[in-house]
DRENTOR-555395 format. One record per residue (C-alpha): x, y, z; residue in one letter. Coordinates in nm, 4 decimals. Example, Ala and Ser with C-alpha at 12.3 -4.5 7.8 and 13.67 -1.06 7.14 Angstrom:
<r <1.2300, -0.4500, 0.7800>, A>,
<r <1.3670, -0.1060, 0.7140>, S>,
***
This chain:
<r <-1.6640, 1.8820, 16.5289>, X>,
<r <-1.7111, 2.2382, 16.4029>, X>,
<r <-1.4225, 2.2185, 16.1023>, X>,
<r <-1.6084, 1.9112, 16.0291>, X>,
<r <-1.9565, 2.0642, 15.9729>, X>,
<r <-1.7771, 2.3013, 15.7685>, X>,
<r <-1.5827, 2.1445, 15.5798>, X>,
<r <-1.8772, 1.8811, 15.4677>, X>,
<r <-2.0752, 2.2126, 15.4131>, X>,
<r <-1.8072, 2.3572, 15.1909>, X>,
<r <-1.8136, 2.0497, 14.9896>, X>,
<r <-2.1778, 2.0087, 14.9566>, X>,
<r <-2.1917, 2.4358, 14.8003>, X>,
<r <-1.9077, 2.2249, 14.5567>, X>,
<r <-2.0660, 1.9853, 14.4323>, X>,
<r <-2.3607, 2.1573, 14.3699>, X>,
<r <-2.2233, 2.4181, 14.2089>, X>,
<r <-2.0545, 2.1431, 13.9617>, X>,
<r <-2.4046, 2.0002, 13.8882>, X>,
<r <-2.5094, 2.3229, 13.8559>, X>,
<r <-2.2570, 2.4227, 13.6074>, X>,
<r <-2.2843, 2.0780, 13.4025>, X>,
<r <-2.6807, 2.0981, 13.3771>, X>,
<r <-2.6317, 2.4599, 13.2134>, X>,
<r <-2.3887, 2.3302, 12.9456>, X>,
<r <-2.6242, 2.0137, 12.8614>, X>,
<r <-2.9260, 2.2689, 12.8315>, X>,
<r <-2.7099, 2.5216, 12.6132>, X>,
<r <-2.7259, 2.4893, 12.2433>, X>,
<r <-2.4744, 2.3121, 12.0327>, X>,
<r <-2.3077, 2.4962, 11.7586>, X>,
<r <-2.1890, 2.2395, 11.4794>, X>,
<r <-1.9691, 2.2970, 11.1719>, X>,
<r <-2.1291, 2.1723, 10.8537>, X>,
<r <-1.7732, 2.1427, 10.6657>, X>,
<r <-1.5364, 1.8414, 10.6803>, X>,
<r <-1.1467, 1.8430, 10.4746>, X>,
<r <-1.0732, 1.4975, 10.2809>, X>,
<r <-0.7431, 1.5394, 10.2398>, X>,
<r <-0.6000, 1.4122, 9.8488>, X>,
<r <-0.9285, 1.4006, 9.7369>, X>,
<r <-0.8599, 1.5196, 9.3576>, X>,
<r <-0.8848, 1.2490, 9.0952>, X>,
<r <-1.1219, 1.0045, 9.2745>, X>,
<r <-1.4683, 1.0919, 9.1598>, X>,
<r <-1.6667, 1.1902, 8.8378>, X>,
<r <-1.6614, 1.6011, 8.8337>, X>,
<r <-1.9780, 1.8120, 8.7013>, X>,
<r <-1.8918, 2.1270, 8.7204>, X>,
<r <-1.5407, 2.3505, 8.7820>, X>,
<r <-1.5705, 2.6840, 8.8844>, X>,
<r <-1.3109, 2.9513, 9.0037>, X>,
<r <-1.3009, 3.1359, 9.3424>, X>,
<r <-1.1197, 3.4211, 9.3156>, X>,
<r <-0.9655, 3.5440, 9.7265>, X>,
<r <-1.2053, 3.8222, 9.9101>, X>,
<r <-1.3912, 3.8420, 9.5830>, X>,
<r <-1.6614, 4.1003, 9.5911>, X>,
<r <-2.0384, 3.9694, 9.5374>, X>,
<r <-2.0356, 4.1465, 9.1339>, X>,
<r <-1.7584, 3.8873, 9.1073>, X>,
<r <-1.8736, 3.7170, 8.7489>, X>,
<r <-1.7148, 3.4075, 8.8155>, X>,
<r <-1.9685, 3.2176, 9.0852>, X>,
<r <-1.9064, 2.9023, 9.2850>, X>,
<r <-2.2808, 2.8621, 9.4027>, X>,
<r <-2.4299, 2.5108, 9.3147>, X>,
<r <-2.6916, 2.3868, 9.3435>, X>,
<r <-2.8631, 2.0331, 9.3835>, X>,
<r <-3.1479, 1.8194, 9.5085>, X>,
<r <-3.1604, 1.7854, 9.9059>, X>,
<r <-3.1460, 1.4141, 9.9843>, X>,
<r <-3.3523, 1.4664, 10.2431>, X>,
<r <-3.6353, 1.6478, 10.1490>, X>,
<r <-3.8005, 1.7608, 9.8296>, X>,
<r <-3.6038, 2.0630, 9.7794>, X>,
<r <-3.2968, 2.2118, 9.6223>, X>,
<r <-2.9528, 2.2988, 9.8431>, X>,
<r <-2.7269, 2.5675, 9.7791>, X>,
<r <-2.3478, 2.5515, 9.8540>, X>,
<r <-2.1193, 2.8537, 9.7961>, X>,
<r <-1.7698, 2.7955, 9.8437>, X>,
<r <-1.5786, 3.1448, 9.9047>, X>,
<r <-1.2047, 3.1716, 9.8598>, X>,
<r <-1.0697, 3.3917, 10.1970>, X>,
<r <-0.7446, 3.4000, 10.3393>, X>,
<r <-0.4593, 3.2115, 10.1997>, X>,
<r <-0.1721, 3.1448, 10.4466>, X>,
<r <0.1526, 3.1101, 10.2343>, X>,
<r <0.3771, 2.9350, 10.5379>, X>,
<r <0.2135, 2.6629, 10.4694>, X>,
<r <0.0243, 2.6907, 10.1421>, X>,
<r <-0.3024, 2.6290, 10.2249>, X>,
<r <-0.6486, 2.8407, 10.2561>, X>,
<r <-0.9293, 2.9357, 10.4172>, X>,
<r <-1.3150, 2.8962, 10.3155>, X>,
<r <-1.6033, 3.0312, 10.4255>, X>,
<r <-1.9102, 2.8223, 10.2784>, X>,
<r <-2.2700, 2.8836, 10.2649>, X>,
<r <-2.4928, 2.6437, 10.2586>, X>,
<r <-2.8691, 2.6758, 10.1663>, X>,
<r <-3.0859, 2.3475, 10.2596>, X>,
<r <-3.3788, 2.4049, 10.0924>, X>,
<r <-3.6267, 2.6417, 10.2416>, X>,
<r <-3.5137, 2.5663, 10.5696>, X>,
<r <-3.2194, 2.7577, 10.6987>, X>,
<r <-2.8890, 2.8874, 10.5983>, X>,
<r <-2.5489, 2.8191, 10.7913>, X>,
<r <-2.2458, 3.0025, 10.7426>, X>,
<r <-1.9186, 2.7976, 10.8293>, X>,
<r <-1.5871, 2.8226, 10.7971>, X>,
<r <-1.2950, 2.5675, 10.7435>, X>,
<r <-0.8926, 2.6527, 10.7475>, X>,
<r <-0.5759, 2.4889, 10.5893>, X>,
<r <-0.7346, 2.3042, 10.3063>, X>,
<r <-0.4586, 2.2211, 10.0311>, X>,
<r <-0.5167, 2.1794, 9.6452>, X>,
<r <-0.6066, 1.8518, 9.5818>, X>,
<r <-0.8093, 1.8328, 9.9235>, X>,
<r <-1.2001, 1.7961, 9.9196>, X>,
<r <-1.4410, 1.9541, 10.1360>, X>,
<r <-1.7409, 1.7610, 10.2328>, X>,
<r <-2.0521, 1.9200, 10.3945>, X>,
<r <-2.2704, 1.8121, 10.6430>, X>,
<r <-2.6716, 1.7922, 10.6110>, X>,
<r <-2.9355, 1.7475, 10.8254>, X>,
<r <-3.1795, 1.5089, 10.7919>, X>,
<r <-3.5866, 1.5106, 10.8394>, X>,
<r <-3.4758, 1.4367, 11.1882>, X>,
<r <-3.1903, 1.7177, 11.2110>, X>,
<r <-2.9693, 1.4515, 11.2771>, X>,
<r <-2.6583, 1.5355, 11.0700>, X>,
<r <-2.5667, 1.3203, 10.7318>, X>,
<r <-2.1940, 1.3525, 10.5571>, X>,
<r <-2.2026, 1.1995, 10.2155>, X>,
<r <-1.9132, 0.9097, 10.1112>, X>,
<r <-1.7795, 1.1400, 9.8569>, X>,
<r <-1.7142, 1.5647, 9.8838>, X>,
<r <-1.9321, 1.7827, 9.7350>, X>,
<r <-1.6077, 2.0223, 9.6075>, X>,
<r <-1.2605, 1.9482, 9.6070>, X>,
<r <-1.0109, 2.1997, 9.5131>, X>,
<r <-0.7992, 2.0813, 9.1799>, X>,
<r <-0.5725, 2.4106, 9.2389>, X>,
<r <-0.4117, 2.6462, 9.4403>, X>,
<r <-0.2467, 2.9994, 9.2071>, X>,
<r <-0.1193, 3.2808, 9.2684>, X>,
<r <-0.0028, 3.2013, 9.6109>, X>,
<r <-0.3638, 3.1097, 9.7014>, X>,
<r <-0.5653, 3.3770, 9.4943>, X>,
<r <-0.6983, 3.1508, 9.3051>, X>,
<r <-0.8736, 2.8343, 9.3877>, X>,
<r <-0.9868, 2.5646, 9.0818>, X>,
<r <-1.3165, 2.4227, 9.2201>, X>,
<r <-1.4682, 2.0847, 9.0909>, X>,
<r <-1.7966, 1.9743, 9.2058>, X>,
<r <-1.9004, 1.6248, 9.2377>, X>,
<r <-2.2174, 1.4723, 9.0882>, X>,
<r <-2.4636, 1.4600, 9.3918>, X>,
<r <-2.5678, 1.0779, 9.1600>, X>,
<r <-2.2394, 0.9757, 9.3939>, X>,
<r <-2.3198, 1.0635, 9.7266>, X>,
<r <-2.4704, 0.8089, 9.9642>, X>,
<r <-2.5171, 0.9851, 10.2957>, X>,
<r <-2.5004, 0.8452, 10.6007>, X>,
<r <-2.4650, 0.9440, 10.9747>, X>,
<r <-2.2176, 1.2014, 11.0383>, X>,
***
């Protein structure tokens, strides 16, 4: 009767330990990237503007991928800048690190790996609600990879394209 008792004891600690456990992660806050790859994006959509991101380029760098346009969501203007990091040469592809500016509001730092040339990169906004909105078409895609991935050629879609919707 006693290894009963204990072993109904020993599950009960268990199980509460699990619910325990599971309320903290519902509770803790959720870190989401802002970035999303569409692979063989290039020659889809109507281009505004083509910058060049040079790798691990200092911030005197002349040659600036910022851009800027009119936040969907609010009556402000968002800032993306796209900055060229590591390239991996086994398989050709690079790294990002993107900052992105929504409005007055915050600033979010995020990072996406193994995008290819001809791949676009879409990024994620929140809405009034902070409810997060990816637009139909990326906001950059990458026309070319040189120099073994020291160069990227970047080509910004016109924002007149992208319908957002629920990411």
């Amino acid at each position: 009767m006693k290894r009963w008792m204990l072993l109904a004891l020993v599950l009960i600690v268990i199980i509460a330990s699990l619910l325990l456990v599971r309320l903290r992660l519902a509770a803790s806050p959720v870190s989401y990237n802002h970035l999303f790859r569409i692979p063989h994006s290039a020659y889809k959509y109507n281009l505004c503007i083509e910058a060049f991101a040079f790798a691990n380029a200092r911030p005197d760098n002349p040659y600036k991928t910022d851009y800027t346009f009119h936040d969907p969501f609010r009556n402000a203007n968002d800032t993306i800048i796209p900055r060229l990091m590591n390239p991996d040469k086994k398989d050709n592809t690079v790294t990002f690190n993107v900052e992105i500016i929504v409005g007055q509001i915050q600033t979010y730092n995020d990072s996406i790996s193994h995008v290819s040339a001809l791949d676009g990169i879409s990024v994620m906004l929140p809405d009034k609600q902070d409810q997060l909105q990816r637009s139909s078409v990326p906001q950059f895609i990458v026309g070319s990879l040189n120099g073994g991935g020291q160069l990227a050629v970047l080509d910004f879609t016109c924002p007149d394209q992208w319908i957002w919707k629920a990411a």
